[in-house]
N, C-alpha and C positions, 0 to 999 in steps of 0.2 A: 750825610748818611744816604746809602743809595735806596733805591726799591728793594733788590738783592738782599741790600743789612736790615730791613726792614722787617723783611718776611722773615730771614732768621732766628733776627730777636724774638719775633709773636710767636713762629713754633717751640723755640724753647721759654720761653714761656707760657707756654698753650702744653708743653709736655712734663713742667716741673707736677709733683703728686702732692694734689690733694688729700687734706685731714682723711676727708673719707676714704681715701682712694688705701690709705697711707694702712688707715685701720682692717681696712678689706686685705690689703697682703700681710697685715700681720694676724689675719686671721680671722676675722670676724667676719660674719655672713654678710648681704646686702641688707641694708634696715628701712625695708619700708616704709616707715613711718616716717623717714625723712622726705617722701613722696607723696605721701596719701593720709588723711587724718585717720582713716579707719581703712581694716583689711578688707578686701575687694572691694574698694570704691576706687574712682580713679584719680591718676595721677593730679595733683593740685596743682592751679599754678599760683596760689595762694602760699603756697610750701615750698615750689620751689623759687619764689621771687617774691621778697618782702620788699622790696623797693614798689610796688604795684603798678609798676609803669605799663602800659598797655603794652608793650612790647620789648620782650629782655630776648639776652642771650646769657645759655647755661654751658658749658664745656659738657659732652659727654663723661658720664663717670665709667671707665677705665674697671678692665678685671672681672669683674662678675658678669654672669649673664642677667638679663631680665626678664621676670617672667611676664606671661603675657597680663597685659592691662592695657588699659585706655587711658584718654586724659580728657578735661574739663574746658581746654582751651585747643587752640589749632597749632600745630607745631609741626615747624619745619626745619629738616634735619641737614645739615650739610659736613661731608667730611673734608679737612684740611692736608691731613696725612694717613696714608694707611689705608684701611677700609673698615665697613662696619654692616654689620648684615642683620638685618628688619626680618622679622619673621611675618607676611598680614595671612591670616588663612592656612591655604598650603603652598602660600608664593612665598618664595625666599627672595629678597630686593638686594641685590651687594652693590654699595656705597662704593664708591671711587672719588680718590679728590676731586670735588667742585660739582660734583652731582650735587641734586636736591630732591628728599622726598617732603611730598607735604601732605599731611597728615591731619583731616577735618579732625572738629571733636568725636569724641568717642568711637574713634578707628582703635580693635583691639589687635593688639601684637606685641609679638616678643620681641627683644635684642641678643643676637648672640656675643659672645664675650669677645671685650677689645683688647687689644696688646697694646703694650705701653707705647709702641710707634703707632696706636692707631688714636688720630685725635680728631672727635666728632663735635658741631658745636651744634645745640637745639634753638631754635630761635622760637618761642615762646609767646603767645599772641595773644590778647584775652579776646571776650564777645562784645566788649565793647568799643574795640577800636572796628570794628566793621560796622558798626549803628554809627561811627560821627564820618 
């Protein structure tokens, strides 16, 4: 299998729909709480990665937009396909494949809504991988 069949396979597999993704088009709003233990506190990375590895990757969740928040760890965004546009402030940042933004703790910002061709991945940092 070449580099070419490579990348293929990972986008479509980086583009099948997520449970969440699945239940957000058939309707349901986005559910906070699978992000944050409590409303406006910021995003967990305790919530989004129970594996606790100092450092994960999460697929962008697809469809909804987000509203603005922060997060607890350092997260760095990078898009695969498509684009994906960061609100910080009054800067609007638009994502192109292979950009990167990175994003100390507690940077607030929104996400504007992705299209099913737009697939973003977060890469998810804790505080303690910058202490070892």
């Amino acid at each position: 299998m070449g580099v070419r069949d490579t990348e293929q396979m990972l986008l479509k597999r980086l583009s099948e729909i997520t449970d969440e993704e699945r239940r957000i088009l058939d309707g349901a709003p986005l559910d906070i709480k699978e992000y944050t233990s409590k409303e406006n506190l910021p995003f967990c990375r305790e919530k989004l990665d129970k594996t606790k590895k100092e450092v994960s990757l999460r697929k962008h969740t697809r469809f909804p937009p987000f509203p603005q928040h922060n997060h607890n760890f350092v997260e760095l965004v990078t898009v695969i396909s498509g684009e994906m546009t960061h609100i910080i402030g009054e800067r609007e940042i638009k994502l192109s494949p292979f950009d990167l933004l990175i994003m100390n703790r507690h940077v607030s910002h929104s996400i504007s809504r992705a299209n099913f061709s737009d697939i973003g991945i977060n890469i998810i940092i804790s505080d303690t991988f910058f202490s070892s």
